[in-house]
BALOBA-1460 file (C-alpha; in Angstrom, 3 decimals):
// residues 264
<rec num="1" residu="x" x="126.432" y="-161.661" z="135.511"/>
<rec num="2" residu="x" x="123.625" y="-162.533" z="132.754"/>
<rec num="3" residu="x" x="120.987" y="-162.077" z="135.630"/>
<rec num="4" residu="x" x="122.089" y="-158.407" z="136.327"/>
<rec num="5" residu="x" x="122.541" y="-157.197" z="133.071"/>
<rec num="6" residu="x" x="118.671" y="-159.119" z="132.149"/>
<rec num="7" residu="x" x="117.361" y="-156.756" z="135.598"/>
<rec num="8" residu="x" x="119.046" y="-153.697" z="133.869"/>
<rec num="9" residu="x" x="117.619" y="-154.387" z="130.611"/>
<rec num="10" residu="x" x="114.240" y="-154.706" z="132.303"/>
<rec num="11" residu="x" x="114.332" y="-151.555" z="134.745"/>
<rec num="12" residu="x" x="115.436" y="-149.595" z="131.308"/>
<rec num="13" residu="x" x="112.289" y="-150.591" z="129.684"/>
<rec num="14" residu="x" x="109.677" y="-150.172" z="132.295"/>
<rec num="15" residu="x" x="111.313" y="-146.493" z="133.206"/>
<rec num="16" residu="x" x="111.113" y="-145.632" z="129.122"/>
<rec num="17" residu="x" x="107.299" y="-147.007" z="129.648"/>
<rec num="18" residu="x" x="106.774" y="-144.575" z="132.347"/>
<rec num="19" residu="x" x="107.744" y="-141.654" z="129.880"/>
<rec num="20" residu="x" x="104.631" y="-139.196" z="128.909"/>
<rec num="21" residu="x" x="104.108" y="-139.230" z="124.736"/>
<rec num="22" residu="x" x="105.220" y="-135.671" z="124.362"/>
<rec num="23" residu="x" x="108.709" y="-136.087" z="125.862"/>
<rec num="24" residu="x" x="109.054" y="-139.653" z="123.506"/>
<rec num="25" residu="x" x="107.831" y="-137.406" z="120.542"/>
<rec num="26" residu="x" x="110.360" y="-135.115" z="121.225"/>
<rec num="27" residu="x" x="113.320" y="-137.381" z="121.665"/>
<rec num="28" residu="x" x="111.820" y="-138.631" z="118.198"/>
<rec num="29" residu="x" x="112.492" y="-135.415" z="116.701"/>
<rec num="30" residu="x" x="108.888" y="-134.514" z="116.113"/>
<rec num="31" residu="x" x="107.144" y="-130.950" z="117.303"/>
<rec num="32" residu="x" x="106.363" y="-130.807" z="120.750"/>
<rec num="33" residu="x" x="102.914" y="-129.929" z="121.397"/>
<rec num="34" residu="x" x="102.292" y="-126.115" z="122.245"/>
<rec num="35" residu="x" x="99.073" y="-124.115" z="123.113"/>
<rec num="36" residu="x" x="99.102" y="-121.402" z="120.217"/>
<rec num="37" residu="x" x="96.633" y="-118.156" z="120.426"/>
<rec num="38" residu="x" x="93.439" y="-119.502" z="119.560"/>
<rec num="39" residu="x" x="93.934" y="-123.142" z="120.895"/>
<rec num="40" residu="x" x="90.978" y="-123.982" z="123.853"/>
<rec num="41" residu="x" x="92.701" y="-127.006" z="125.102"/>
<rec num="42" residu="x" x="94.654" y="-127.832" z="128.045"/>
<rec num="43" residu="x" x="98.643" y="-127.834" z="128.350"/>
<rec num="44" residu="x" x="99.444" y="-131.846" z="127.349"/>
<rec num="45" residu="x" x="95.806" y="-132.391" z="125.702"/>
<rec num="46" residu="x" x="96.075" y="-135.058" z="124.126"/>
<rec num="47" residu="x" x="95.246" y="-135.369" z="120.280"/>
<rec num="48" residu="x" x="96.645" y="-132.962" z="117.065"/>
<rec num="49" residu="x" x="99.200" y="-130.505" z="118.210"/>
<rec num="50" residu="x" x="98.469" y="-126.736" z="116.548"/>
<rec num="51" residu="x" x="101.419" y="-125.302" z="116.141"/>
<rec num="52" residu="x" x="102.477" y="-121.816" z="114.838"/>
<rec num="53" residu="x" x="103.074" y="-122.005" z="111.247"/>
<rec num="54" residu="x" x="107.087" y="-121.405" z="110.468"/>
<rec num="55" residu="x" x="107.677" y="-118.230" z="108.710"/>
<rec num="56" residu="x" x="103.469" y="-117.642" z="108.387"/>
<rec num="57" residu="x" x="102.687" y="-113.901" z="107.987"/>
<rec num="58" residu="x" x="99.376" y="-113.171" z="109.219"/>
<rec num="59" residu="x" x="96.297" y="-113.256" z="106.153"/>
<rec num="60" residu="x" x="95.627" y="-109.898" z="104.872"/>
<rec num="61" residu="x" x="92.809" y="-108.176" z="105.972"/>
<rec num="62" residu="x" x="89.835" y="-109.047" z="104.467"/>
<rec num="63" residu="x" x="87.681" y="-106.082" z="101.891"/>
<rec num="64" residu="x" x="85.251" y="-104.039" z="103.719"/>
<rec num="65" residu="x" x="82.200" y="-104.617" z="102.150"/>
<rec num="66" residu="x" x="79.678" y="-103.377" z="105.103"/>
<rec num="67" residu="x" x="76.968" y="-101.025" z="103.680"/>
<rec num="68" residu="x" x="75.646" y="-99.976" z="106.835"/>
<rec num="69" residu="x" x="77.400" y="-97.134" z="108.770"/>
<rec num="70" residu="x" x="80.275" y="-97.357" z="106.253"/>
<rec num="71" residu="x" x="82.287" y="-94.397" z="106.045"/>
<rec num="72" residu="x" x="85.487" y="-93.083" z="104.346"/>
<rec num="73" residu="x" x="87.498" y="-91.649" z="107.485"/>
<rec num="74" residu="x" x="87.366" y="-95.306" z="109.152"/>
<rec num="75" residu="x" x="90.434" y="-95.667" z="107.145"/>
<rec num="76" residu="x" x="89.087" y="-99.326" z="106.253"/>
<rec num="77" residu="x" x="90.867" y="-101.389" z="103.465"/>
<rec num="78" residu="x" x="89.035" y="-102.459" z="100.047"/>
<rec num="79" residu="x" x="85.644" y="-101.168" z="98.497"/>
<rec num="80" residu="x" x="83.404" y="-98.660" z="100.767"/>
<rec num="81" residu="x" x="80.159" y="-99.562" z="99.582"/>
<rec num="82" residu="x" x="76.978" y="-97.364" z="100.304"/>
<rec num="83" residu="x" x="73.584" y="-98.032" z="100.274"/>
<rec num="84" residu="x" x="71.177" y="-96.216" z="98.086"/>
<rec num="85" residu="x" x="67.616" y="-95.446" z="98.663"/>
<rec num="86" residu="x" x="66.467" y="-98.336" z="96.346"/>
<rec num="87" residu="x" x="68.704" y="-100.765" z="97.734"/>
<rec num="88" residu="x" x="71.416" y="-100.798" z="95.271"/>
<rec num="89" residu="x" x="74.849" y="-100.368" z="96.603"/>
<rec num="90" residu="x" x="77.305" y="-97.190" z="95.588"/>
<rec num="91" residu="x" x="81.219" y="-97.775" z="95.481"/>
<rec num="92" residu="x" x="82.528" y="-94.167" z="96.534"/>
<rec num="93" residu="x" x="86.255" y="-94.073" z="96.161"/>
<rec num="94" residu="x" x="88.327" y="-95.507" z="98.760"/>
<rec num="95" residu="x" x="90.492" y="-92.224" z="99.531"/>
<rec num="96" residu="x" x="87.835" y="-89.647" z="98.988"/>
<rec num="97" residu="x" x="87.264" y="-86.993" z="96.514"/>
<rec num="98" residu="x" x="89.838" y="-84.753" z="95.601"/>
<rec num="99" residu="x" x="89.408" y="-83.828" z="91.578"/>
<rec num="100" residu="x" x="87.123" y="-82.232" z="89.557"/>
<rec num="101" residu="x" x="86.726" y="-85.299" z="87.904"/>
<rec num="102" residu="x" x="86.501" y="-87.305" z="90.871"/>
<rec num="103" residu="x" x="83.448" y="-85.168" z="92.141"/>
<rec num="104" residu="x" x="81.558" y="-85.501" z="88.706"/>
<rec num="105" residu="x" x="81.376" y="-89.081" z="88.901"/>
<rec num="106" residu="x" x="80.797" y="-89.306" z="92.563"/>
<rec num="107" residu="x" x="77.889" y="-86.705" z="92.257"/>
<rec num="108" residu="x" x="76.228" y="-88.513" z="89.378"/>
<rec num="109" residu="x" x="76.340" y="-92.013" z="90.975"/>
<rec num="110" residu="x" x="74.696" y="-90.613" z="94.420"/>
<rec num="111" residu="x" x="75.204" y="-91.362" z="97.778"/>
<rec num="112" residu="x" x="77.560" y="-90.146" z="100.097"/>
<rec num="113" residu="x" x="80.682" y="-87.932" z="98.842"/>
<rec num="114" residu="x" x="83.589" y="-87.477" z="101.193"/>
<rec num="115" residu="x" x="86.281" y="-84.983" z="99.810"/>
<rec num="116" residu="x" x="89.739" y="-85.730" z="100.968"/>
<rec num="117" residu="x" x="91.603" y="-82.761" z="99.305"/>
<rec num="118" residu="x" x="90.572" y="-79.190" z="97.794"/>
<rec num="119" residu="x" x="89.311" y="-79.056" z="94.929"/>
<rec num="120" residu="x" x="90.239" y="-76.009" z="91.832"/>
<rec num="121" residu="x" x="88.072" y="-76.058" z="88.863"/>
<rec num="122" residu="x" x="89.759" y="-74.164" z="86.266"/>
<rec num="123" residu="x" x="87.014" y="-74.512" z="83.668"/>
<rec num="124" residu="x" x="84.684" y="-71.269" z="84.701"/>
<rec num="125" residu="x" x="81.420" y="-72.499" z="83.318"/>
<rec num="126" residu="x" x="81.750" y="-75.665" z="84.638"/>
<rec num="127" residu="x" x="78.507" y="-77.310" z="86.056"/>
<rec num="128" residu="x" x="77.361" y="-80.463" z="88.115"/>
<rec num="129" residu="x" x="73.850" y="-81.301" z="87.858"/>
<rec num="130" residu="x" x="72.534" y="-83.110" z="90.341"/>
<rec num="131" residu="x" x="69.522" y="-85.392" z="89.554"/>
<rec num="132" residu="x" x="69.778" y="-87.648" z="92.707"/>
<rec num="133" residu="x" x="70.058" y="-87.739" z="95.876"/>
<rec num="134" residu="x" x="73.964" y="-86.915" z="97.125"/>
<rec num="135" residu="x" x="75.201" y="-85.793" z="100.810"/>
<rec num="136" residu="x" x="78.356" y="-83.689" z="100.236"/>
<rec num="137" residu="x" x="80.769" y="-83.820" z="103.493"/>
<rec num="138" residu="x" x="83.163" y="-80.840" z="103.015"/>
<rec num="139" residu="x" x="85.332" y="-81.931" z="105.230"/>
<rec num="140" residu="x" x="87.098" y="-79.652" z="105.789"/>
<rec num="141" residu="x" x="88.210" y="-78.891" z="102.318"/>
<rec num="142" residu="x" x="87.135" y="-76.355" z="99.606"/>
<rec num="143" residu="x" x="85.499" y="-76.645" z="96.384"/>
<rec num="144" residu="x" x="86.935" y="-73.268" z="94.727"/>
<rec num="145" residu="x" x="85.435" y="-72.668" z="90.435"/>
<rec num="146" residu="x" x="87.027" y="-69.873" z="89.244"/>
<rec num="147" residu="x" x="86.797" y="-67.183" z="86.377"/>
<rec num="148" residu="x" x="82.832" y="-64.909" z="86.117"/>
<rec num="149" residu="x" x="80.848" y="-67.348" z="84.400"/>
<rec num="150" residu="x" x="76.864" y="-66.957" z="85.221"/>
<rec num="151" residu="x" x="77.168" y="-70.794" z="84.727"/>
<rec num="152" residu="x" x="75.485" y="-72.418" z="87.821"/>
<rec num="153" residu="x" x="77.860" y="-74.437" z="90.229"/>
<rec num="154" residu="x" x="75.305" y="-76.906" z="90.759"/>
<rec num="155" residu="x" x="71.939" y="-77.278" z="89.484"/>
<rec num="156" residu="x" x="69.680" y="-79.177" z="91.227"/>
<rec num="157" residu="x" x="66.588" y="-79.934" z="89.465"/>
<rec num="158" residu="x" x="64.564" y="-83.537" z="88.552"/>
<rec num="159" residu="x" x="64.029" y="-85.274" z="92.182"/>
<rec num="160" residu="x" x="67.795" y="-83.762" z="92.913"/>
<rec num="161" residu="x" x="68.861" y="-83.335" z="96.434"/>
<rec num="162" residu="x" x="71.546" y="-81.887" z="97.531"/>
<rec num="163" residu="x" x="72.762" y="-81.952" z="101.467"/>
<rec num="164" residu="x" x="75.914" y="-80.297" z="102.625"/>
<rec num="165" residu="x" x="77.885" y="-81.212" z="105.726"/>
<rec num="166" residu="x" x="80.801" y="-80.169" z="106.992"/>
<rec num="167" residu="x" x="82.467" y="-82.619" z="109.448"/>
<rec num="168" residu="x" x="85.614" y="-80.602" z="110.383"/>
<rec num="169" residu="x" x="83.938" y="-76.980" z="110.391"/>
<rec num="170" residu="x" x="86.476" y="-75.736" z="107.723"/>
<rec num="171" residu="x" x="84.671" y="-76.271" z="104.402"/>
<rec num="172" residu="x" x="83.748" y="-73.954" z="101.303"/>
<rec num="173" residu="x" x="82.283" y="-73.449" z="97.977"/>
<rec num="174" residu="x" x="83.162" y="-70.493" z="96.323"/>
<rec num="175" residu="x" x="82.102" y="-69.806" z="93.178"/>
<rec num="176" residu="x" x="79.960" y="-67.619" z="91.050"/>
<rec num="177" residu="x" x="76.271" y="-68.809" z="90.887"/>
<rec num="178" residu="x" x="77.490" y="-71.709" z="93.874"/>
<rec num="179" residu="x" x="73.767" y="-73.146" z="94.276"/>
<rec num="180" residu="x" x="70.532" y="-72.726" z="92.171"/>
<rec num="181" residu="x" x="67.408" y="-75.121" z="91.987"/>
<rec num="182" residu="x" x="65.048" y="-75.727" z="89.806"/>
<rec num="183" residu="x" x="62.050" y="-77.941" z="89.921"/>
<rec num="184" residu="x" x="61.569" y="-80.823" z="91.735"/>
<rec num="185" residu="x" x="64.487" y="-80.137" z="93.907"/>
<rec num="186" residu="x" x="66.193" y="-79.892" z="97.720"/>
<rec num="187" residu="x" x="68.784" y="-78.439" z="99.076"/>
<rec num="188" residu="x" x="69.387" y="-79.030" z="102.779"/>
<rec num="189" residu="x" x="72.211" y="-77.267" z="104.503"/>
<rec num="190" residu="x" x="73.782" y="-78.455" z="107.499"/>
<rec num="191" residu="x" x="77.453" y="-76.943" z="107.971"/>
<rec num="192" residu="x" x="80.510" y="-75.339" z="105.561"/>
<rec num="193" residu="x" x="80.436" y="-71.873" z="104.063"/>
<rec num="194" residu="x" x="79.200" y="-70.848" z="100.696"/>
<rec num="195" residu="x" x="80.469" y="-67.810" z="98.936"/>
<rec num="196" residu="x" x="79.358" y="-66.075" z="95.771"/>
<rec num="197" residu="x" x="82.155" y="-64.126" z="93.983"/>
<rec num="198" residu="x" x="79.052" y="-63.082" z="91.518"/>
<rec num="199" residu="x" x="75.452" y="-63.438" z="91.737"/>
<rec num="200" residu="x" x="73.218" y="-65.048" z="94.390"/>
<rec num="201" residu="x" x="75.113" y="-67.298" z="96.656"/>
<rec num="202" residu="x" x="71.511" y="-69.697" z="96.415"/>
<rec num="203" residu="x" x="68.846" y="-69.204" z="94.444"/>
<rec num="204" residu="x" x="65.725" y="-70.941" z="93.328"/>
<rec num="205" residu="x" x="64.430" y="-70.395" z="89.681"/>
<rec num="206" residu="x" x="61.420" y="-67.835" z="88.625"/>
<rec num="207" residu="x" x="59.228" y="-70.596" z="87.015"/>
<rec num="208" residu="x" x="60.547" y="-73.886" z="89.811"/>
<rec num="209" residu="x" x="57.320" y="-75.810" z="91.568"/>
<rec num="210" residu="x" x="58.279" y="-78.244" z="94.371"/>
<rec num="211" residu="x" x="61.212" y="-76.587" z="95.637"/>
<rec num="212" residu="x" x="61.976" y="-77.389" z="99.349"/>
<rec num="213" residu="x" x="65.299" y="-75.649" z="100.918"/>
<rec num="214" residu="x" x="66.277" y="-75.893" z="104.729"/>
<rec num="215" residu="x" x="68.951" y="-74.221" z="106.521"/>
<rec num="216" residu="x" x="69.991" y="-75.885" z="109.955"/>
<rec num="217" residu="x" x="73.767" y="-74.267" z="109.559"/>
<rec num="218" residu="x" x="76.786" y="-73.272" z="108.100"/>
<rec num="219" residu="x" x="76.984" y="-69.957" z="106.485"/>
<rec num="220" residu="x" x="75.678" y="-68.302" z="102.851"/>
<rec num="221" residu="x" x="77.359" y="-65.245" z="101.967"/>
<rec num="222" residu="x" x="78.840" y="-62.806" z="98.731"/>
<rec num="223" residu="x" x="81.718" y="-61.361" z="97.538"/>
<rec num="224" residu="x" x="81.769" y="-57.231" z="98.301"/>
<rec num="225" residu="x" x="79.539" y="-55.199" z="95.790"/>
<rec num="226" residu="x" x="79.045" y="-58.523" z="93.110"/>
<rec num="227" residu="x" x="75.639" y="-59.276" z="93.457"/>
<rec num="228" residu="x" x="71.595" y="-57.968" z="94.652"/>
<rec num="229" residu="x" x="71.100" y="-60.741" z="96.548"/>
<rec num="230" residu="x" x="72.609" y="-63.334" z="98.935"/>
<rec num="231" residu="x" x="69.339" y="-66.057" z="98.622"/>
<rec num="232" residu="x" x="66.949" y="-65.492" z="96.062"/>
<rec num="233" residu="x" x="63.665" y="-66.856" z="96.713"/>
<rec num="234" residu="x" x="61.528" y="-67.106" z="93.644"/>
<rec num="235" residu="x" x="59.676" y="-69.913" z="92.257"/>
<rec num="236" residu="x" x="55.983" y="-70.422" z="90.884"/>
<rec num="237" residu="x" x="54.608" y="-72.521" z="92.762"/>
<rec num="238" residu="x" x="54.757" y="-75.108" z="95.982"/>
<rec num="239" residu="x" x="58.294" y="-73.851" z="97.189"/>
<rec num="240" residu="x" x="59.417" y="-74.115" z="100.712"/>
<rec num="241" residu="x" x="61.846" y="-72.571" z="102.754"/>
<rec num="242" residu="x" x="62.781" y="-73.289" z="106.705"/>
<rec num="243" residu="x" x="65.367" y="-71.586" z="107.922"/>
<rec num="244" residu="x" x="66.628" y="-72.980" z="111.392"/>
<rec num="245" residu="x" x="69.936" y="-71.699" z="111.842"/>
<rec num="246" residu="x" x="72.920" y="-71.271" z="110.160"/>
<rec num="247" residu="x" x="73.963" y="-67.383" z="108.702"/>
<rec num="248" residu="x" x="72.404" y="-65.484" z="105.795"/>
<rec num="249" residu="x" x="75.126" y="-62.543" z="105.666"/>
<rec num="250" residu="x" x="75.400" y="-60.055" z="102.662"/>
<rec num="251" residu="x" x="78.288" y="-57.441" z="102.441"/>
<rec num="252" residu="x" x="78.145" y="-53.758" z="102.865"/>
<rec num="253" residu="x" x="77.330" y="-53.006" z="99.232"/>
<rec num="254" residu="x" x="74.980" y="-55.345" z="98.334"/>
<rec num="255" residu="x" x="70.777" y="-54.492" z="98.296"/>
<rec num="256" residu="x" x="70.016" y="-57.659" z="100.221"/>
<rec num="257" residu="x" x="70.800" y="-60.695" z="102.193"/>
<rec num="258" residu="x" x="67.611" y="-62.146" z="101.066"/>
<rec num="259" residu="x" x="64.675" y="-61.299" z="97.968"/>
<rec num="260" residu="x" x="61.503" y="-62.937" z="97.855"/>
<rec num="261" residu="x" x="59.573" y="-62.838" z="94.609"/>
<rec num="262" residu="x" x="56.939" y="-64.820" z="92.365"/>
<rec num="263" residu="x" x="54.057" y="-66.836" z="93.599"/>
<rec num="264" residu="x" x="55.429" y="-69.115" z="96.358"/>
């Protein structure tokens, strides 16, 4: 009888030898090893088991802090930052522009300004001066000053330049006096609609030198019977203007779509 139960005793062991680690680790109460997303080894590798993490909530997404191609309608998370022409980076706000006192601060710093919303300025002599270089994307949205004033909308003058886009096709300025530049400025125009309710829609000043203004689209127009003029081209001296497409229209009642004047 001591013989048999010494055989059993030694067939238990050498089957419980036979066992692989995993299904001993197991029995021992200790994580079985799994292959988790991300793992590169083999089903049963052998070495530190990755398992998933109980109750772990995935990391939150890192900032976006790209400057190139960085743009506001990717919809990324943290600070959009822009580069500028010297090198030093711009931090435009993350959900676009959408105040009057959200574009003054976006227009001073430079760079790129999305606007995510329309935008009423109540204040009718209201002015932005622009002394750097900003693209304006419409975006579909309008920038509407109201009240007579003869206050420009935006002045660009000392190295200023100004270009206007449009990405959704939708986008105005109205105002009276919209555009006006003085010198050392450009104004480039590639989409959105500009409207006058008094006075030239875009005008450069009598005594401006180094004025440069191209028109590849969009439209410049006036209100019916409120001004001479829909683009006044004056200036002194060195000031160029390429129109390539985009419309010049003036209403019924008004002299002219465009006057030329001075010595440029």
């Amino acid at each position: 009888m001591k013989k048999k139960i010494i055989a059993i005793a030694l067939a238990l062991c050498m089957v419980t030898s036979l066992l692989p680690a995993t299904v001993l680790a197991a029995s021992e109460g200790e994580p079985q090893c799994t292959v988790t997303e991300g793992c590169t080894l083999s089903n049963g590798h052998e070495g530190e088991c990755v398992l998933p993490e109980e109750g772990g909530e995935p990391d939150a997404p890192a900032a976006c802090t790209k400057t190139e191609g960085c743009t506001l309608a990717e919809g990324h998370e943290g600070e959009c930052v822009l580069p500028k022409e010297n090198g030093e980076p711009v931090v435009t706000m993350l959900d676009g522009v959408n105040t009057p006192e959200e574009l003054e601060t976006a227009l001073a710093a430079g760079g790129t300004v999305v606007l995510s919303g329309n935008i009423t300025i109540d204040n009718a002599s209201k002015s932005f001066t622009i002394q750097n270089a900003v693209t304006l994307d419409l975006n579909g949205f309008s920038i509407t000053r109201s009240g007579d004033s003869s206050s420009k909308l935006f002045a660009i003058k000392n190295n200023g330049s100004l270009t206007l886009n449009d990405s959704k096709g939708t986008g105005t300025v109205n105002s009276t006096y919209p555009v006006q530049l003085y010198s050392n400025a450009t104004f480039i125009m590639n989409g959105g609609t500009i409207t006058s309710s008094h006075g030239a829609a875009l005008d450069i000043y009598t005594s401006a030198v180094n004025v440069k203004v191209e028109i590849n689209g969009g439209s410049v127009t006036v209100a019916q019977g409120n001004s001479d003029n829909v683009f006044g081209i004056r200036g002194k001296e060195n000031v160029k203007v390429d129109i390539k497409g985009g419309d010049i229209l003036g209403a019924g009642s008004n002299r002219l779509a465009m006057y030329v004047s001075g010595d440029t």
